[in-house]
Phi, psi and omega in degrees: 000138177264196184245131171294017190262295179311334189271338167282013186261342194266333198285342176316314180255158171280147196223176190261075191298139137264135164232116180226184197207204229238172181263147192051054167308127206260212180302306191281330156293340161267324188300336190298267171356269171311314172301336188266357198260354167285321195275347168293331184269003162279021151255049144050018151292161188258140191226116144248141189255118179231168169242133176285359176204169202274202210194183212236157187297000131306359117304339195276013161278341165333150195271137189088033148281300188337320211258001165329107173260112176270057209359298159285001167258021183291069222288295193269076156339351208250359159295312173300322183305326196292308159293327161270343176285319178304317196296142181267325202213125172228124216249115170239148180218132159065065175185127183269336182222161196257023179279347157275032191219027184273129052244014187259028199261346170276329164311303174307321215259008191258329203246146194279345156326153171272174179213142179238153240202139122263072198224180182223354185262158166326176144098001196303168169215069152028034180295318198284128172298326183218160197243147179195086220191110199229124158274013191265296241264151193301327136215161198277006128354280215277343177261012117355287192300308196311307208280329186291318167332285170320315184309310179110025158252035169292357174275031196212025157267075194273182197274337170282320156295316177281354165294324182281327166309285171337304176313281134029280185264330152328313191252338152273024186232010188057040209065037164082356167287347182293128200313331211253029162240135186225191167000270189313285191328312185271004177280318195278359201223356153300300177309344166275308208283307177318290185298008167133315172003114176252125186244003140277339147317300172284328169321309168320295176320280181294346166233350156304007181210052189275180172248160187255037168287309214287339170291312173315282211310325190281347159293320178299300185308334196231021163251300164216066170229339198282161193223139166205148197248102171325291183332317185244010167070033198231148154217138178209160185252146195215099177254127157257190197280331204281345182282309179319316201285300184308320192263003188088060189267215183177178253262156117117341193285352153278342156357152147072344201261351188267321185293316175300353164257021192254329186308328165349135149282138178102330187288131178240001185230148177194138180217160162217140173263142198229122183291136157245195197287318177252066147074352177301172173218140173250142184236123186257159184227165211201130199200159195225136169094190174275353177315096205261094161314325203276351180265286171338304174298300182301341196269357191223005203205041197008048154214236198141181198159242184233158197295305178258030177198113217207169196203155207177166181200174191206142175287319199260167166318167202289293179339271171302008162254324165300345172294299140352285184314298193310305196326311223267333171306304168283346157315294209236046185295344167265332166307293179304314182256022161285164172229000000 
């Protein structure tokens, strides 16, 4: 691991950048992205941004989308492939391991590039040459705005990047309701705002746009999937494939359905399990507090995150992960319900 002083001596001349991020990349992981990827190509870099899976379209006006390589809808691999072998320099944003970048985490680890790390989460597993990876700070969004700062380019922040960095960090602080907004932050989201930012345009953009499969289905879910368990201070949701199928949904459309049940008084923990198509379950977990889910997740759920916003999964059926789930709620019947 370096020092970000070696990585501006690389950044000096133009070079062939990759910037890529987690699977089902949310706000802050395209905004990460895309923002930084304004600001490399005012240093005249060849910038490509790839994801390993698409995301979801109330994100996709972010500036720089276009142009976005989206791996599984890639009909030829050997494009993506093409860009990591090429790259002098490879950018991972909003991910601590790199197995959350699969199936393009062997690209990385294959290609002769330095590689830099930007992140906020738990969990590094030590891939990166050079580092730049704060678990205090509020999104990796916002260590974007920090690390162009560091560099000595904030005059090289125009309103189409900073809009996606504002985005970002909007939506990984919940509008700022989150213990990990602070000060600093909101000083650093002045400075955006200084800079053209409008922040009811984004706002608008990312909750203002839904569609009215994705208003149904959230309606359906919270009539009849929430389950809330007093006894464990807990509500959480259990979505199958066949519920998924009846609204359309698409990338992004649960997005968000776990915080209305967290929203509950009394509640301090809300998870919802999700079928995906070949019968595995994907899981978000949700906390109030020192309640730290990302310890829930890892020890019972291959997963991890943030102390009150963590993400986990299961090998088994839906039926038996919710079982599962109920199991590991009375293991840490103490956790949950102190206060």
């Amino acid at each position: 691991m370096e020092q970000l002083d070696g990585l501006k001596g690389l950044l000096e001349s133009p070079k062939k950048i990759v910037i890529t991020t987690h699977q089902k990349p949310d706000a802050d992981a395209l905004g990460s992205s895309l923002g930084l990827r304004g600001y490399l190509k005012k240093l005249n870099h060849e910038v490509k941004v790839i994801t390993p899976t698409d995301y979801p379209q109330f994100i996709q006006w972010m500036s720089g989308n276009e142009d976005v390589l989206v791996y599984d809808k890639t009909k030829t691999h050997e494009i993506a492939e093409g860009y990591f072998l090429a790259a002098d320099i490879i950018f991972c944003l909003d991910f601590s391991e790199l197995k959350r970048v699969e199936p393009l985490d062997e690209m990385v680890r294959k290609s002769k590039a330095k590689v830099v790390l930007i992140d906020h989460h738990h969990g590094y597993d030590g891939f990166a040459d050079f580092v730049f990876w704060n678990v205090n700070a509020a999104a990796t969004a916002e260590l974007i705005y920090q690390f162009i700062n560091i560099m000595g380019h904030r005059h090289l922040i125009d309103v189409p990047s900073a809009e996606c960095i504002y985005a970002g960090i909007v939506t990984d602080t919940g509008s700022f309701k989150f213990e990990s907004t602070t000060s600093k932050l909101h000083r650093e989201v002045a400075d955006l705002i200084d800079l053209g930012v409008q922040p009811n345009k984004i706002q608008r953009l990312i909750y203002d746009n839904n569609t009215e499969n994705r208003l149904r289905f959230l309606g359906y879910a919270l009539q009849n999937k929430l389950q809330i368990l007093w006894q464990y201070r807990t509500a959480y949701f259990v979505i199958n494939q066949e519920e998924q199928q009846k609204f359309s949904t698409q990338t992004g459309d649960t997005e968000g359905l776990v915080n209305y049940a967290l929203s509950l008084a009394g509640i301090r923990m809300a998870t919802i399990l999700i079928e995906k198509p070949d019968k595995t379950v994907k899981m978000s977990f949700r906390s109030f507090g020192n309640l730290a889910v990302n310890e829930i997740a890892r020890l019972h759920f291959e997963g991890g995150g943030h102390r009150n916003a963590a993400g986990g999964r299961s090998a088994k059926d839906l039926l038996a992960t919710e079982q599962e789930f109920l199991r590991v709620l009375e293991l840490h019947k103490e956790e949950l319900i102190k206060e």
